[in-house]
ZAPA-717189 format. One record per residue (C-alpha): residue number from 1; residue in one letter; y, z, x. Coordinates in steps of 0.001 Angstrom, whole numbers, plus 500000, padded with zeros to 6 digits. Each point is the difference from the previous one (the first is absolute). Layout:
REM residues N
- NUM:A:Y:Z:X .
...
END
This chain:
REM residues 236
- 1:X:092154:265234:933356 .
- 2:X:498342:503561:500033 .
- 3:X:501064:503110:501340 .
- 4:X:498449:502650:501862 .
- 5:X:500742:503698:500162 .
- 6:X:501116:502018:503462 .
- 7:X:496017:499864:501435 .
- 8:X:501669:496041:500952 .
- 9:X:503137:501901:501275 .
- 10:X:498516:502349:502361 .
- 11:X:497128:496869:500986 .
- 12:X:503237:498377:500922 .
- 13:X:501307:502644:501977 .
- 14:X:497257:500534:502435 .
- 15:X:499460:496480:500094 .
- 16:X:503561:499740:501195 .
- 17:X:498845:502830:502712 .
- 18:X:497271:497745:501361 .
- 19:X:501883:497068:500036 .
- 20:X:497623:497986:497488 .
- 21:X:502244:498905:497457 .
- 22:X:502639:496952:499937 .
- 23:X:503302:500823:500693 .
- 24:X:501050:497955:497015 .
- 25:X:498984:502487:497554 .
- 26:X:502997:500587:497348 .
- 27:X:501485:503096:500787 .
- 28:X:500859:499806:496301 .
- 29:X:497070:500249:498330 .
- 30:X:499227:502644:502694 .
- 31:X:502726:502072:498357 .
- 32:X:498926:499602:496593 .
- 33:X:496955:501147:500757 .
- 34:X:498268:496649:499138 .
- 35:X:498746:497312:501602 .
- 36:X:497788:496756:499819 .
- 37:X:496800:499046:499805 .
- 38:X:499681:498680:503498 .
- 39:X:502626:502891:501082 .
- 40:X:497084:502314:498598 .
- 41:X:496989:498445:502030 .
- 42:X:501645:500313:503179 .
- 43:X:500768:503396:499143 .
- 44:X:496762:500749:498936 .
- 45:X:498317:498284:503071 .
- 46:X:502139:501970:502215 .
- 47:X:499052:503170:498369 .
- 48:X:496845:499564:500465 .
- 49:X:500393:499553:503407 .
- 50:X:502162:502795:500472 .
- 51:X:496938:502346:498233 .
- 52:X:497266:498391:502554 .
- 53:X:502154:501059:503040 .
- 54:X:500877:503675:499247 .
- 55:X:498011:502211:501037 .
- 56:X:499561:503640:499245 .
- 57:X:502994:502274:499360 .
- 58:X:499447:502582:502731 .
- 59:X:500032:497139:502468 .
- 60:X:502818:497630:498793 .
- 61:X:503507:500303:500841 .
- 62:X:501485:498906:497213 .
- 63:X:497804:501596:497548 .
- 64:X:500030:503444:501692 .
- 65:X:501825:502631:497868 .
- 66:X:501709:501450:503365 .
- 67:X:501256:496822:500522 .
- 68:X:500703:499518:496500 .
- 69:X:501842:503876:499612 .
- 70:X:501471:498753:503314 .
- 71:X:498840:502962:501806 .
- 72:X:498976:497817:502147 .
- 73:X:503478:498914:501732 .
- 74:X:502066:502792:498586 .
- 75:X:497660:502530:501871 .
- 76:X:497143:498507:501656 .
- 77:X:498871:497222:501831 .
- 78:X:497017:498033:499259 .
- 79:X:497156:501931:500949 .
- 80:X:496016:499907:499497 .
- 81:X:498089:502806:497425 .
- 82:X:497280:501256:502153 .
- 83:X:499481:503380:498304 .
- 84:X:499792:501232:496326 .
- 85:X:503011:501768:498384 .
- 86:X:499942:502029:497203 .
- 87:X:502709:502100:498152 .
- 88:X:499946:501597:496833 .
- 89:X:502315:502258:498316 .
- 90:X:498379:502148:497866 .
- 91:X:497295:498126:499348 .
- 92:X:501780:496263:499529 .
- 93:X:499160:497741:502355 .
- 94:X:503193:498354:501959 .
- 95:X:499869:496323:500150 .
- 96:X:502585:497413:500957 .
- 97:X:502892:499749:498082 .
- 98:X:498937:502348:497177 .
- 99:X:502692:502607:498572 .
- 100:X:500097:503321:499924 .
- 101:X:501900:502406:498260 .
- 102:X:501756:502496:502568 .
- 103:X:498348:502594:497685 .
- 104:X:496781:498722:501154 .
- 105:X:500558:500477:503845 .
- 106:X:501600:503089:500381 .
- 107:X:496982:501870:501570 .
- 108:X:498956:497913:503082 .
- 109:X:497552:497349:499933 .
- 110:X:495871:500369:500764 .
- 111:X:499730:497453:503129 .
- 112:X:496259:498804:501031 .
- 113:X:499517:497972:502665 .
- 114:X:496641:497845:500049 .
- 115:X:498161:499070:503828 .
- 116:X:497176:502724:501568 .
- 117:X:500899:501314:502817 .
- 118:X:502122:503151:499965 .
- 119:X:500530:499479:503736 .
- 120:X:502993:497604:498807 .
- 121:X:502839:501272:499120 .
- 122:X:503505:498221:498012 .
- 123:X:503196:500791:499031 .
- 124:X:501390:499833:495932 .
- 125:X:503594:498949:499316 .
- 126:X:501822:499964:496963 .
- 127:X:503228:498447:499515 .
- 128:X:502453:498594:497500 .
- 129:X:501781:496872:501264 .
- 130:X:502173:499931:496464 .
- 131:X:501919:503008:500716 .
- 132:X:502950:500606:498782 .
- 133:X:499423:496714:497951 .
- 134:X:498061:497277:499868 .
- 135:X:503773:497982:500025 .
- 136:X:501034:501973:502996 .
- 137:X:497214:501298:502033 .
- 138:X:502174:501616:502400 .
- 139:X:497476:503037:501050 .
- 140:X:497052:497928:500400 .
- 141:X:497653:500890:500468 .
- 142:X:499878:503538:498821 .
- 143:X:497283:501783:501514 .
- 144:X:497967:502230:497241 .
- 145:X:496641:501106:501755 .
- 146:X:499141:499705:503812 .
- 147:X:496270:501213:500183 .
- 148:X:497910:499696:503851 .
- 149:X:496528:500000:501212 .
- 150:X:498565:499471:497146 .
- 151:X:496412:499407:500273 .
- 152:X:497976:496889:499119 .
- 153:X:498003:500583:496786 .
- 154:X:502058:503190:498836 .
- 155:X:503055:500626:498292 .
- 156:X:503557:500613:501064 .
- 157:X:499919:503910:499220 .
- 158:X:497438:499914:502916 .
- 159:X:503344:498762:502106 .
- 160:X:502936:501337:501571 .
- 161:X:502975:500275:497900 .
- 162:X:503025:498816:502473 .
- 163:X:502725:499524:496894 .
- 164:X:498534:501478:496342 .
- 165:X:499677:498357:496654 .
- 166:X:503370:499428:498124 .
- 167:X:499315:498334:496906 .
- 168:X:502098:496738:498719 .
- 169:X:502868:501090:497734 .
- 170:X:502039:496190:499978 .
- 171:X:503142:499903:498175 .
- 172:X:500549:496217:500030 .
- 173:X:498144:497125:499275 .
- 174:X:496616:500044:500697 .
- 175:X:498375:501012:503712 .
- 176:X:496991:498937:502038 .
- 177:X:498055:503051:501463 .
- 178:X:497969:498728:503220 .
- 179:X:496742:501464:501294 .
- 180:X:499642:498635:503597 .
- 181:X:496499:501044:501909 .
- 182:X:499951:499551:503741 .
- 183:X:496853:500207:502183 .
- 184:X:501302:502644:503374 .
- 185:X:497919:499111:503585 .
- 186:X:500279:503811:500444 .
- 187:X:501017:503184:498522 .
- 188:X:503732:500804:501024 .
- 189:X:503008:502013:499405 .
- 190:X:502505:498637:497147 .
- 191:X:503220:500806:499880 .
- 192:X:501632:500488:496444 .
- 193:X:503252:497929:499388 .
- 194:X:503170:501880:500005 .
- 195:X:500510:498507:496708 .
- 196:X:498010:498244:497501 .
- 197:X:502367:496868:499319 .
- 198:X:499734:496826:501618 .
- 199:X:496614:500822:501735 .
- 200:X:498403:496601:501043 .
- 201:X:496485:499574:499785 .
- 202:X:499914:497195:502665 .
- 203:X:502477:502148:502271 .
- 204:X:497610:502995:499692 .
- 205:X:496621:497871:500463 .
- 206:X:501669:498957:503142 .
- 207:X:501533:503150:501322 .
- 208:X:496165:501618:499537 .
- 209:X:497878:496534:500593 .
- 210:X:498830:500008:497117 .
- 211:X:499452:495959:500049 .
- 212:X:500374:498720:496183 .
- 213:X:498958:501264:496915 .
- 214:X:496031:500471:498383 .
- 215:X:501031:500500:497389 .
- 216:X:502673:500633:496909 .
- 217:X:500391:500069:496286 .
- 218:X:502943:500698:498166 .
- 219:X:501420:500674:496405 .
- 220:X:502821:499561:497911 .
- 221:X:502116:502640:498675 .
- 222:X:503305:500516:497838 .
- 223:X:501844:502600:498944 .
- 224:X:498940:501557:496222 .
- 225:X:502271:500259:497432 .
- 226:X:499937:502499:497303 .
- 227:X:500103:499501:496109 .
- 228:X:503067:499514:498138 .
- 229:X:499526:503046:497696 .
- 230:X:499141:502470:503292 .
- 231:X:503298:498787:500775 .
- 232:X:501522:500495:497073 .
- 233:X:502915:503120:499055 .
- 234:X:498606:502071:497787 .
- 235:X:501810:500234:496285 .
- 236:X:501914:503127:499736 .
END
């Protein structure tokens, strides 16, 4: 009987989400990462399926990489993009889930917003939800940039600075650094945190009515370790 590789495997497992395939599928064979000929149709059949029904990334839940990094849950709620949101760090564009070297963002980030009309102001957040660790997120989230009336098609510099720019240095495991973009109804007074630990994006959009996010983006980030020889004691 012939075998098939793990396209079959992963047919199977979304035909298990969509409740297309017989229950009586060996678990077995599941395991061994083979399966039969029939096994394989359904699986095939219900991958195909599964392809006709998504739809694009930006709009599906389970394909969207906030929901994915789980930034979506750990920081945010679901939310609708309605504005363009760009950041860049010198010169490198930041998309979702890519890593960056703490190296790489110690100068703050360039921050364009897209729309046309400069009569609209928002309101940048940055925040690390991994702090201390990933494994024990006990400061989350840690608030690293806190930027206000922004304008629509300009950049954050064009903003006011309520908490400044300090750059990622994790020490364990490896972080998620969150840009969250919220639309303001009006220009008004911000107050800065006492501290910059366990800020709360929702808490703040709600203290300032805010209403959800825009926007956001985020990054990965870990921290760098040096070469054996730098670290190495110099022969006497």
């Amino acid at each position: 009987m012939p075998s098939y590789d793990v396209l079959g495997v992963k047919g199977l497992a979304i035909a298990h989400k969509l409740d297309c395939v017989d229950a009586n599928l060996s678990s077995n064979t599941i395991c061994h990462g083979k399966i039969s000929s029939l096994e394989c149709l359904y699986c095939f059949c219900s991958l195909f399926c599964a392809c006709l029904l998504s739809v694009d990334d930006n709009m599906s839940g389970d394909r969207d990489p906030l929901v994915i990094g789980r930034v979506v849950g750990d920081v945010l709620d679901n939310f609708t993009r309605t504005i363009p949101l760009m950041v860049t760090y010198s010169g490198k564009d930041v998309k979702n889930g890519c890593e960056l070297k703490p190296s790489a963002v110690i100068n703050q980030p360039r921050v364009e917003i897209g729309g046309d009309d400069l009569r609209t102001f928002y309101t940048l957040v940055m925040v690390d939800p991994d702090a201390p660790s990933p494994s024990d997120p006990g400061l989350r989230e840690y608030l690293h940039w806190l930027v206000t009336d922004i304008p629509e098609t300009t950049e954050a510099s064009f903003g006011k600075e309520i908490v400044s720019y300090e750059s990622p240095k994790p020490t364990v495991g490896i972080h998620r650094f969150v840009f969250v973009l919220f639309r303001q109804h009006v220009k008004q007074n911000v107050c800065a945190p006492g501290w910059r630990q366990n800020f709360s994006c929702k808490d703040f959009a709600e203290l300032y009515n805010l209403g959800s996010p825009v926007a956001a983006v985020y990054f990965n980030c870990q921290r760098e370790t040096g070469s054996s020889a730098s670290r190495r004691p110099v022969k006497k």
